[in-house]
C-alpha angles and dihedrals in degrees: 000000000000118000117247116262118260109246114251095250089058095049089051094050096042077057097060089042092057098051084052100060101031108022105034091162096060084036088061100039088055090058078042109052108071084064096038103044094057083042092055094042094059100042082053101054093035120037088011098042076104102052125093112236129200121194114187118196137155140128092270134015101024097129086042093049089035088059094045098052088051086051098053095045097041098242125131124250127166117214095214099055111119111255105210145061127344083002092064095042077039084061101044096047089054091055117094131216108271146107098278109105112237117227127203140192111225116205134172139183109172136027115282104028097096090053088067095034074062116050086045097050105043093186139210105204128030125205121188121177103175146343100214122140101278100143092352084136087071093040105051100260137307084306096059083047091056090045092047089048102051078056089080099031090050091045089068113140112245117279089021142127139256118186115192141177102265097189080067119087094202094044088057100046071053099062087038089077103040125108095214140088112273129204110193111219124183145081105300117097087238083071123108091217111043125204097204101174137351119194119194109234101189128223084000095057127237136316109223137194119207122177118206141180090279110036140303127315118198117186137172106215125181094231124094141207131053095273097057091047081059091054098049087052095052093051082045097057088044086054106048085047092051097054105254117134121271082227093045087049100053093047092049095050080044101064093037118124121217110256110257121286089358092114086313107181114224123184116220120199116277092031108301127139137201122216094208108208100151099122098087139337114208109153092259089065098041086062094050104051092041084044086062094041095060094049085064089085088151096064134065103255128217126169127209109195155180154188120307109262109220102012114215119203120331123016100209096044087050100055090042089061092043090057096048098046086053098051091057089057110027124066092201126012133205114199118204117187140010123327088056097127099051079040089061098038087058099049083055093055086053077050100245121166107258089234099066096064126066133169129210146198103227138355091263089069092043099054088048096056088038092056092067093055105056109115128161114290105026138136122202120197115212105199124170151122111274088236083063085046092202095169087084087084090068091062087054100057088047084061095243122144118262114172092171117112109168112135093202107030111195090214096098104180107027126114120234092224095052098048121092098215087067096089089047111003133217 
């Protein structure tokens, strides 16, 4: 026998309930936001009619292209800054009229709120780095992604600029409509900004090639991975249009750090390295990490995974993929959550030894049994969903305290290292 549906009234307020216990700061910016968004609105169009502003937004590497961007125009940004509501109006209330150009994060959940992300930000300049099916759940499909985030790229100032991921259909049908003026920025030789090559350099990052409008551009950046190339080129081409030096542009990508827990990379003691992923896991960014793990052909290669953020069609099919994807990269696999057993049965499909595959039930188990295979020369990719927080595994093998043992922690969106249950948990 099935339990009876909660009515709509107390989902709503078990929701509230919730914030309020685990995400106080959200919590808080909600009671805030109906002040601080027509404050915002007015100190936009009045004291800050002057500023250039930059809105980043996109379904992956928005905090990596967000930072990139603030790097290349010498403006501050901190990765770890919240990107919605009362945060967003927060931001632009705290900047002051000047000449320094202010940089935001944009980031949506359900339908409507990038329509009035929009109408408060009027930006300048658009970035948008991908439509994929991050929160497509709460906006109606890949489809009601693509529709929020035109929102943004249609809302440019005249005269002004959208930069958009020209490698994504959608992000180009996007572009197609809008009044604006585009610059295309990937890997395909159509683009305005052309990502010729990228070499992994590894531990030190990548070298990359971009050729632009005006010349060539070569950087060693100490990212790595084909997704965040794309990132730094689209910062770079933000950057030369904006004014800033070829030469000013390469030295500032090149002392960037990657944005914590996106392929962070993380050196251990004797020669070991983490790949740090543990920010989110949809399908388009599993493929990715495990995509980077498998060019280090040099190195000895262990995963440490977990479940699939944001499922899309059917789970078992899913995890069998997923399983099969991971065998061809990785040479021993540690499996941390639920879907373990379609996941196995999927490395064994891509033919892959059964013991070289364990699952286990918390990160505390799975650093144990990590700590006995680091050898010299190995890398270790840490990949999960933020709600797994698997980059706590990462504390453990650096040998700091975490007391904390929840499987499923309700504080989406926090970092481990920022939360001040990690040391002795809740």
């Amino acid at each position: 026998m099935t339990a009876p549906s909660k009515p709509l009234w107390r989902k709503r307020l078990d929701r509230i309930v919730d914030l309020a216990r685990f995400r106080p700061r959200t919590f808080l910016g909600a009671l805030i936001w109906p002040l601080a968004a027509p404050a915002a609105w007015v100190w936009r169009r009045t004291w800050l009619r002057g500023t250039r502003l930059i809105a980043v937004t996109g379904s992956l590497g928005k905090t990596s292209t967000t930072a990139a961007v603030a790097a290349v125009l010498g403006v501050p940004f901190d990765p770890d800054s919240r990107n919605f509501g009362s945060f967003l109006a927060l931001a632009v209330l705290r900047h002051r009229p000047r000449r320094q150009p202010l940089v935001l994060e944009v980031g949506i959940s359900r339908r409507g709120q990038m329509k009035r992300y929009a109408r408060l930000l009027r930006p300048d300049v658009v970035v948008l780095t991908a439509v994929a099916a991050d929160h497509s759940h709460g906006l109606g499909g890949i489809e009601g992604v693509a529709a929020e985030k035109a929102l943004l790229a249609h809302a440019v100032r005249p005269g002004g600029l959208l930069v958009v991921n020209g490698d994504d259909p959608r992000c180009l049908a996007i572009a197609a409509s809008a009044q604006a003026r585009v610059l295309r920025v990937g890997f395909g030789e159509d683009c305005d900004w052309w990502i010729e090559d990228v070499q992994v350099d590894f531990p030190r990052g990548s070298r990359l090639r971009l050729a632009g409008p005006n010349g060539e551009l070569e950087v060693a950046s100490p990212w790595i991975g084909d997704g965040l190339a794309r990132c730094a080129a689209l910062a770079a081409a933000v950057g030369i249009d904006s004014g800033i030096g070829w030469d000013t542009v390469r030295e500032r990508l090149a002392g960037l750090r990657a944005a914590p827990e996106r392929l962070e990379i993380v050196p251990l003691p004797a020669e070991v390295w983490l790949l740090c992923d543990s920010w989110k896991s949809t399908w388009d960014t599993i493929e990715s990490a495990l995509d980077v793990l498998g060019s280090l052909a040099s190195q000895r290669r262990i995963a440490v995974l977990g479940n699939i953020d944001e499922l899309q069609g059917a789970q078992t099919q899913a995890y069998l993929e997923y399983g099969r994807l991971a065998a061809t990269v990785a040479e021993r696999i540690l499996y941390v959550g639920e879907g373990f057993e379609k996941f196995q049965r999927g490395t064994r499909q891509a033919e892959m030894p059964p013991d070289r595959v364990q699952g286990y039930r918390d990160v505390h188990q799975a650093a144990a049994a990590l700590r006995t295979e680091l050898a010299p020369g190995t890398v270790v990719l840490v990949k999960g969903g933020h709600r797994q927080k698997l980059g706590r595994i990462r504390f453990l093998l650096q040998g700091e305290a975490v007391g904390c043992t929840l499987r499923i922690c309700p504080r989406t969106g926090l970092s481990c290292r920022l939360c001040p249950h990690l040391s002795k948990g809740f």
